[in-house]
C-alpha positions as CSV (number, residue, x, y, z in Angstrom):
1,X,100.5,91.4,16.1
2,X,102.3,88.4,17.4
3,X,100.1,86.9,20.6
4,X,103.0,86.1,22.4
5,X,104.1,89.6,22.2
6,X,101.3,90.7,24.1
7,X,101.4,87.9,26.5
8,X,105.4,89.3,26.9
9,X,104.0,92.8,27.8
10,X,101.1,92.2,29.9
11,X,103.9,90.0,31.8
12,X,106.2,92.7,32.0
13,X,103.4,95.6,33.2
14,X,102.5,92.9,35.7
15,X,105.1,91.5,37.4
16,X,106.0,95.6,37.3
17,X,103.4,96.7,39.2
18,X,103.4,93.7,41.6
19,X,106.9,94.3,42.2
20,X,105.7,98.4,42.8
21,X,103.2,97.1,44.8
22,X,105.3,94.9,47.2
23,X,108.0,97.6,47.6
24,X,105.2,99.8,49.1
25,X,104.2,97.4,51.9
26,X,108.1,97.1,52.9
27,X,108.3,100.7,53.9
28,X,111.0,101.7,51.4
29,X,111.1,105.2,51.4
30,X,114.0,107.8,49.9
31,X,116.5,109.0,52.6
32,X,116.4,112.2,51.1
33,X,112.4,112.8,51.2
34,X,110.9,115.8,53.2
35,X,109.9,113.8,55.9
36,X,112.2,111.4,55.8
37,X,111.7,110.9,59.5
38,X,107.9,110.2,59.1
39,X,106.7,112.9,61.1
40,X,104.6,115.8,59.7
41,X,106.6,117.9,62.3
42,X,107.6,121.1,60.9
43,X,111.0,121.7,63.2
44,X,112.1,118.3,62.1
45,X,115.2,118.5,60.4
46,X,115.7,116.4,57.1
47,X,118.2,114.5,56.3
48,X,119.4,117.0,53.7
49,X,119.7,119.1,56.5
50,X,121.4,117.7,58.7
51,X,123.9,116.1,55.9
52,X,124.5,120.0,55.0
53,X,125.6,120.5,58.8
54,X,128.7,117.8,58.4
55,X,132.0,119.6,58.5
56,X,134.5,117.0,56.8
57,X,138.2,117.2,58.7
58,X,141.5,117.8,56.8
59,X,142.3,114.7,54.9
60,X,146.3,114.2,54.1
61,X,147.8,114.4,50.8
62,X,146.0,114.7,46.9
63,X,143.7,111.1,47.8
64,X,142.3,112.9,50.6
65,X,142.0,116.0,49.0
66,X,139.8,113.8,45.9
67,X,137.9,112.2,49.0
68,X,137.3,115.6,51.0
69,X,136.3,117.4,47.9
70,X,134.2,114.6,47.0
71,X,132.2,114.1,49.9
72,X,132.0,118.2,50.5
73,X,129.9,118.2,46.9
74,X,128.1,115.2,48.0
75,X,126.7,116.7,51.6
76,X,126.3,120.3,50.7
77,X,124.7,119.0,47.8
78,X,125.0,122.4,45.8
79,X,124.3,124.5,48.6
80,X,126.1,126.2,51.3
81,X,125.9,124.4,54.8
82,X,124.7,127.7,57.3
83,X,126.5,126.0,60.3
84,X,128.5,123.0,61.5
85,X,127.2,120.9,63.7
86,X,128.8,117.8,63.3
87,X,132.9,117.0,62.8
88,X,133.3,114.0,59.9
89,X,137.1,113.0,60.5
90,X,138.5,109.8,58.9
91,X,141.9,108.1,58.3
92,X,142.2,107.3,54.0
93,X,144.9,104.8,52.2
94,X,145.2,103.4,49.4
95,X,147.3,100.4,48.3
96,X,148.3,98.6,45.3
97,X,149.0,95.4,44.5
98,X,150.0,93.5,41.2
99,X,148.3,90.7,40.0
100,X,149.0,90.7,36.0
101,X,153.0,89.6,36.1
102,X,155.3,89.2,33.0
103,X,158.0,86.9,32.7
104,X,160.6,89.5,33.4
105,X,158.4,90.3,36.8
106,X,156.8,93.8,35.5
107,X,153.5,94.4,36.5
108,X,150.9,94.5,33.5
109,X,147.8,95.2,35.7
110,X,147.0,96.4,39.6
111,X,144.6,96.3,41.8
112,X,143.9,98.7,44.1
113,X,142.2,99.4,47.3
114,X,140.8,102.0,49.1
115,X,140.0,102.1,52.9
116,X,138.4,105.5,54.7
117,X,137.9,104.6,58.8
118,X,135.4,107.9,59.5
119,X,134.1,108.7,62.5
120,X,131.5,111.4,62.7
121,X,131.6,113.4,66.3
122,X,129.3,116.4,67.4
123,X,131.3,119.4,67.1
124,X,130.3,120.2,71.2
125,X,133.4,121.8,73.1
126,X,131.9,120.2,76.3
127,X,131.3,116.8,74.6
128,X,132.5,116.0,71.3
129,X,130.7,112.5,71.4
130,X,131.6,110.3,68.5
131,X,128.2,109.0,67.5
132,X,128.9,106.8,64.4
133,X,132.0,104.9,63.4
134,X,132.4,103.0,60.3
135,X,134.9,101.6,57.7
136,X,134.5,102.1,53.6
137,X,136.2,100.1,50.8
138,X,136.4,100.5,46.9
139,X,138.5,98.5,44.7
140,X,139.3,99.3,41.4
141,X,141.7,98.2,38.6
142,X,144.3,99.7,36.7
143,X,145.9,98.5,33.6
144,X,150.0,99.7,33.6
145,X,151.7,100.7,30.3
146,X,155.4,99.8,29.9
147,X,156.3,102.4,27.3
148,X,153.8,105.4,28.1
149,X,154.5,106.9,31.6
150,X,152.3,109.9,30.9
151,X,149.1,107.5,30.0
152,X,150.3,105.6,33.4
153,X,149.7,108.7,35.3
154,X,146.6,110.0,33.6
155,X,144.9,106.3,34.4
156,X,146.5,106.5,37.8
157,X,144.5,109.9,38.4
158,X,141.9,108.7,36.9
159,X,141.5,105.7,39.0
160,X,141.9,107.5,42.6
161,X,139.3,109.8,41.6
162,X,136.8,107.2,40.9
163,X,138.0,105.8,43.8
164,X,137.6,108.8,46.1
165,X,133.7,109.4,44.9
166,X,133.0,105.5,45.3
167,X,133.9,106.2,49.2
168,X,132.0,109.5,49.4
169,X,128.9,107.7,48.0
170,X,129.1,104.8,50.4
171,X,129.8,107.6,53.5
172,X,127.3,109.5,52.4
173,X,124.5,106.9,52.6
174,X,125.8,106.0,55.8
175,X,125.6,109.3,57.1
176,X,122.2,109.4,55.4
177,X,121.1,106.2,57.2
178,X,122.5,107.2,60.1
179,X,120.4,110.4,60.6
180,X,117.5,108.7,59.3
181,X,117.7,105.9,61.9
182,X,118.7,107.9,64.8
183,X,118.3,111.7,63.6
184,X,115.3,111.9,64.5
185,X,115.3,110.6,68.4
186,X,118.5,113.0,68.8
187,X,116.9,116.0,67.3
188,X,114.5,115.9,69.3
189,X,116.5,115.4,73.0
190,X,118.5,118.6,71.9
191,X,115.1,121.0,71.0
């Protein structure tokens, strides 16, 4: 075999586990572990958990229904919250604007942007703290057809969907952070 091929893949196994060796001394751990919190405490909640216990508000129109839906599969995460403990309520829009212009002023290609402000509250009558507020943002493109209106609205659909899940994964880490942060500390104060 070529020498510098295995100079090539001695590089790549090393600079591989030096880079796996660095990442452990930063304290990079999954939001979703077990003990995510770092406690061998047994009535610590996980973040799975506690996403599970996020009740997502009514969001208006088909977008919100695509974002609601969205995040629902996201924080049940295939199983069936037992109890709501916390209220997830946001305000969703999307707008459009053209940026691909003809000579006769159609529109050949859009952007468009989505914007969620969420705000997730405890669900206490007494109470009902907000305890996190935050702003997502997608953007995505969509080429426009002159002389196919169904293929317009296919791509359209298309487009707020992806749309909709970009925003659920970016709330959903949030969350995740969130409760990984802070879960913890207020877990605790309520046991």
């Amino acid at each position: 075999m070529n020498p510098l091929l295995h100079r090539r893949r001695f590089l790549r196994f090393a600079s591989a586990a030096l880079g796996t060796g660095m990442l452990g001394g930063c304290s990079i751990h999954p939001l979703y572990a077990p003990n995510a919190f770092g406690t061998a405490d047994a009535t610590a909640l996980t973040v799975q958990q506690q996403l599970r216990q996020v009740q997502v508000s009514l969001i208006p129109e088909r977008d919100g229904q695509l974002l609601r839906l969205a995040l629902q599969n996201r924080l049940d995460a295939g199983d069936q919250g037992t109890f709501s403990r916390y209220t997830l309520s946001m305000n969703y829009s999307i707008s459009e604007s053209g940026l691909g212009l003809l000579g006769d002023n159609t529109t050949t290609y859009a952007r468009i942007v989505a914007v969620a402000k969420w705000s997730l509250s405890t669900q206490d009558l007494s109470t009902q703290n907000i305890l996190v507020t935050n702003t997502a943002q997608a953007v995505d493109g969509l080429n426009q057809f002159d002389n196919q209106p169904f293929a317009l609205t296919l791509e359209t659909d298309t487009v707020h969907k992806r749309l909709a899940e970009a925003i659920a994964d970016q709330i959903v880490a949030r969350l995740a952070h969130y409760f990984t942060a802070t879960g913890h500390a207020h877990e605790q104060a309520k046991l």
